[in-house]
C-alpha positions as CSV (number, residue, x, y, z in Angstrom):
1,X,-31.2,-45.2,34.2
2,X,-30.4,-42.9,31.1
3,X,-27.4,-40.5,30.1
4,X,-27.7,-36.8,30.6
5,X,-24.8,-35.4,28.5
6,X,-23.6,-31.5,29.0
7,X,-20.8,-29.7,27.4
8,X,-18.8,-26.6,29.1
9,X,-15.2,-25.3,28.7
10,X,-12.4,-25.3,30.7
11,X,-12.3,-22.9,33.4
12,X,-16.4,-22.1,33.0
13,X,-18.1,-22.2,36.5
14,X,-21.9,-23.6,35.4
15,X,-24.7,-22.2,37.5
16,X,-26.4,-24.4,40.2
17,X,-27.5,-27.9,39.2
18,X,-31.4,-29.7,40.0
19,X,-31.1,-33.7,40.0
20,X,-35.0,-35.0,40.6
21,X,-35.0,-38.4,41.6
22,X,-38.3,-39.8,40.6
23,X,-40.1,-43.6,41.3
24,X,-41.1,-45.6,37.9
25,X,-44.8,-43.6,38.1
26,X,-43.0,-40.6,37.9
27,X,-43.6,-38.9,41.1
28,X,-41.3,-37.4,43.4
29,X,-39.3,-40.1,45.6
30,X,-39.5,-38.4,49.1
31,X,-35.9,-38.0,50.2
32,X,-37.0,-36.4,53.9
33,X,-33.9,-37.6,56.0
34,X,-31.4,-38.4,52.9
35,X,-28.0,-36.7,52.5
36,X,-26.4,-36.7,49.0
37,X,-23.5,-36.6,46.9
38,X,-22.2,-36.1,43.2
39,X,-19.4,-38.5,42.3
40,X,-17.4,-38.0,39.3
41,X,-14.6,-39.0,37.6
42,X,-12.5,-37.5,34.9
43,X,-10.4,-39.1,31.8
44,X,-7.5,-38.8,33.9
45,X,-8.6,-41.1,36.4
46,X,-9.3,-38.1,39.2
47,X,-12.1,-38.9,41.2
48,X,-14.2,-37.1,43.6
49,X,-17.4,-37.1,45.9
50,X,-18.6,-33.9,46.8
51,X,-21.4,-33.2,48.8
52,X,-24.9,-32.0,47.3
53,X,-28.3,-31.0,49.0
54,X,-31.5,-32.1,49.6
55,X,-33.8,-29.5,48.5
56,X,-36.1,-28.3,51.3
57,X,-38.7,-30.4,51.5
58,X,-37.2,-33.3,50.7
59,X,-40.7,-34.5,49.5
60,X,-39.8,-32.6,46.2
61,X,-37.5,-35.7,45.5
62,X,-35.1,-32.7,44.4
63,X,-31.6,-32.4,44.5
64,X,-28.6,-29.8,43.9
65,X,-25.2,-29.3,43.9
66,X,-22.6,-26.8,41.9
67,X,-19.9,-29.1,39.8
68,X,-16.1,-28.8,41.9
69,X,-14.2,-26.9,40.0
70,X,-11.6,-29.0,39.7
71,X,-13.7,-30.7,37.1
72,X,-13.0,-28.0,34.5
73,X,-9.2,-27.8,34.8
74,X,-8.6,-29.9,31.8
75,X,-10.3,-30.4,28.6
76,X,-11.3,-33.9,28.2
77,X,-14.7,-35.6,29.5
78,X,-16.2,-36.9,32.7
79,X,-18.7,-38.8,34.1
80,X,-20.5,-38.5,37.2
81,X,-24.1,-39.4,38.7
82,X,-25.7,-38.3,41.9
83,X,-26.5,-40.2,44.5
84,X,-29.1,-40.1,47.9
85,X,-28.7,-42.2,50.9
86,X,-30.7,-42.4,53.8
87,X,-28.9,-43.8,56.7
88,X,-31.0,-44.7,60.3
89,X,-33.4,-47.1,60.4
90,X,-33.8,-49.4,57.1
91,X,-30.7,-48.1,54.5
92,X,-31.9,-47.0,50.9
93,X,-29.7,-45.7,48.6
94,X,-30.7,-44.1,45.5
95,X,-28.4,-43.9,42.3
96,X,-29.7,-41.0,39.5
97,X,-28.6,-41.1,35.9
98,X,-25.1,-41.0,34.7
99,X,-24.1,-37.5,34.0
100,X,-21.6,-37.7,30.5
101,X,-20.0,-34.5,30.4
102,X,-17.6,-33.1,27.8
103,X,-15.0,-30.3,28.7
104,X,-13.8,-28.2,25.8
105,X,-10.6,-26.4,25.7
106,X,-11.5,-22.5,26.2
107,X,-10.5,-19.7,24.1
């Protein structure tokens, strides 16, 4: 697992985020059936999970989600990570990097 680190601004609303979940070969982890998330946590101990989609098809091991809003309230950093379960039959879960994100007081 690695760091992806982002910077934005208080009060900016990025565009539409891609997580891809890949195996150790480097191909696409098939996530036909999954549902996933995007759990984060700011540096004043707010936490959140909020839901994310499984791109169509979920054979693209793809991912994406919008960060909440309530993310960019306050200046200060955040982590978060995205995560894919598939429940039903034998559980997996899969956990992708840690997102390390800094949010900069705006103008």
């Amino acid at each position: 697992m690695s760091n992806i680190r982002v910077a934005y601004f208080t009060g900016e609303k990025p565009e539409l985020q891609t997580y891809d979940f890949d195996d150790s070969t480097g191909a696409a982890v098939d996530l036909t059936g999954f549902t996933a998330v995007v759990r984060w946590t700011n540096t004043l101990g707010v936490s959140a999970t909020t839901s994310a989609t499984v791109v169509n098809p979920g054979t693209l091991g793809r991912v994406s989600f919008f960060w909440p809003d309530a993310m960019f309230n306050v200046a200060g950093g955040c982590v978060a990570h995205v995560v894919a379960t598939q429940t039903g039959g034998d559980l997996r879960i899969y956990d992708g990097d840690l997102y390390v994100v800094t949010i900069r007081q705006g103008a």
